[in-house]
N, C-alpha and C positions, 0 to 999 in steps of 0.2 A: 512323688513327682507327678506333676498335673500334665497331660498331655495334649500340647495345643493343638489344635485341626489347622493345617491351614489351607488355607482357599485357594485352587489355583488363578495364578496371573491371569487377569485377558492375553490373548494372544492375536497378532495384527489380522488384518482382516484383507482376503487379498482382495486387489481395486474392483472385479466382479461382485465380489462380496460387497461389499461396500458402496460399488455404483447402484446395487441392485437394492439395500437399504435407502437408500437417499432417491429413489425411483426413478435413478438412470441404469444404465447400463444393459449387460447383460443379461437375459433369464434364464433359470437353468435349465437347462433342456433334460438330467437324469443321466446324461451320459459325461459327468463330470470325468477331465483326467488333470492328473499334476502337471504344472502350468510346465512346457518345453514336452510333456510326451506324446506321442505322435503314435500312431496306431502305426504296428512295422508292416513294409510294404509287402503285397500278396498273404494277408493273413486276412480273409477274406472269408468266412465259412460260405458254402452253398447254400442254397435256398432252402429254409424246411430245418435247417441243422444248425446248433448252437457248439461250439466248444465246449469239450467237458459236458454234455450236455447229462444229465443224470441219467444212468441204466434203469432205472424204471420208468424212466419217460418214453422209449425206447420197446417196444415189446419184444417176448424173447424169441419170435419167429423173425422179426425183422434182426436180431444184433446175430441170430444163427444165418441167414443167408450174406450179410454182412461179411462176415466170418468166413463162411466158406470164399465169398470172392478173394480173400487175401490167401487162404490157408489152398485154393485151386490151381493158382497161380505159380507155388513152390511145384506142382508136380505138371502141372499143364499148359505153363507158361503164359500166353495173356487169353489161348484159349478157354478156360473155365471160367476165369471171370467175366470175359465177352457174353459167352452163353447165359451163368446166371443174371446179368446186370442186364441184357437184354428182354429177359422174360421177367423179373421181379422190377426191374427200376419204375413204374407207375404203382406198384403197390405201395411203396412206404419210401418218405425222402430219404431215410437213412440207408436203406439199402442202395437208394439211384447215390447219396454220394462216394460211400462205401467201394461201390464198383466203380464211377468213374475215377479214382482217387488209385486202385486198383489198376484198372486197366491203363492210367499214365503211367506207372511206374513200372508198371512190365512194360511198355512201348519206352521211356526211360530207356531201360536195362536193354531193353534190343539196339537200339542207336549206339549203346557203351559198346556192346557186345560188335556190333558191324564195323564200330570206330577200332577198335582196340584191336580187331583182327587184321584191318588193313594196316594198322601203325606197324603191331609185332611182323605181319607177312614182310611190309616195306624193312625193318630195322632186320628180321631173322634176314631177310636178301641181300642185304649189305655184304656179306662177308663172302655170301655164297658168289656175287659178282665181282667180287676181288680177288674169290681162289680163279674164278671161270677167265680174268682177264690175265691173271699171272701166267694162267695155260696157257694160252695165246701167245701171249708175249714170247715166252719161253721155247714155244716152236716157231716162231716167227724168228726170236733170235738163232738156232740153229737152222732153221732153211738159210737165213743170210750168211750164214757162216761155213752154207755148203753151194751158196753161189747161185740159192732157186727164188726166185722171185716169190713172196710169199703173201697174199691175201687173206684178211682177216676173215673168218664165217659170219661174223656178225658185226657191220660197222655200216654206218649211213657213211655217204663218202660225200661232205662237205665241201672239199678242196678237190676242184678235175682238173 
């Protein structure tokens, strides 16, 4: 049995392509993407730095002070990385993004940390102000039940 080849089909040509044959259109600028995709928003690299950018592009004293700012952070919160991203960020872009990238996300995690403690304080107070007004109440109702006029300790007085 003889085995044919076959050719592949042309396949259409989108109207860029094709205005740009026929010496309208578009020219490519190199930064082609599939026609609808849109760069997602805030994905932005810093100046000096590529995504993925290859490790040996990178020298290995720059991806070590890098390094330490995320890895100083776990024990010294945004203090380590502040200090090294202050003294290495003009030496190499990858350390200045490194660190600032760093020191957001500890500044981040302090805002979670300030939030979350006033929520729990506020929601752990809820119950503690429901025992503290049933007390109240509770002596309030036996002073009236023993004829003494009885005032709350704690009440803004609204109504004079």
């Amino acid at each position: 049995m003889a085995e044919e080849n076959e050719t592949p089909e042309p396949t259409e040509k989108s109207e860029s392509e094709a205005g740009a044959e026929q010496g309208g259109g578009e020219q490519p600028t190199g930064k082609e993407q599939p026609a609808g995709a849109e760069e997602p928003a805030g994905a932005e690299q810093p100046e000096g730095v590529q995504e993925g950018q290859a490790p040996e592009e990178v020298s290995k004293d720059a991806r070590m002070w890098a390094m330490l700012c995320h890895l100083l952070a776990i024990f010294t919160w945004f203090v380590g990385p502040l200090i090294v991203w202050l003294i290495k960020k003009d030496v190499d872009p990858f350390i200045n993004s490194q660190g600032k990238e760093a020191l957001n996300f500890q500044i981040t995690l302090g805002i979670g940390y300030v939030a979350f403690t006033i929520v729990f304080c506020l929601v752990f107070l809820i119950p503690v102000v429901w025992v503290v007004g049933l007390i109240f109440c509770i002596m309030g109702t036996v002073k009236a039940n023993k004829g003494i006029a009885y005032r709350y300790p704690v009440s803004i007085r609204f109504i004079k």
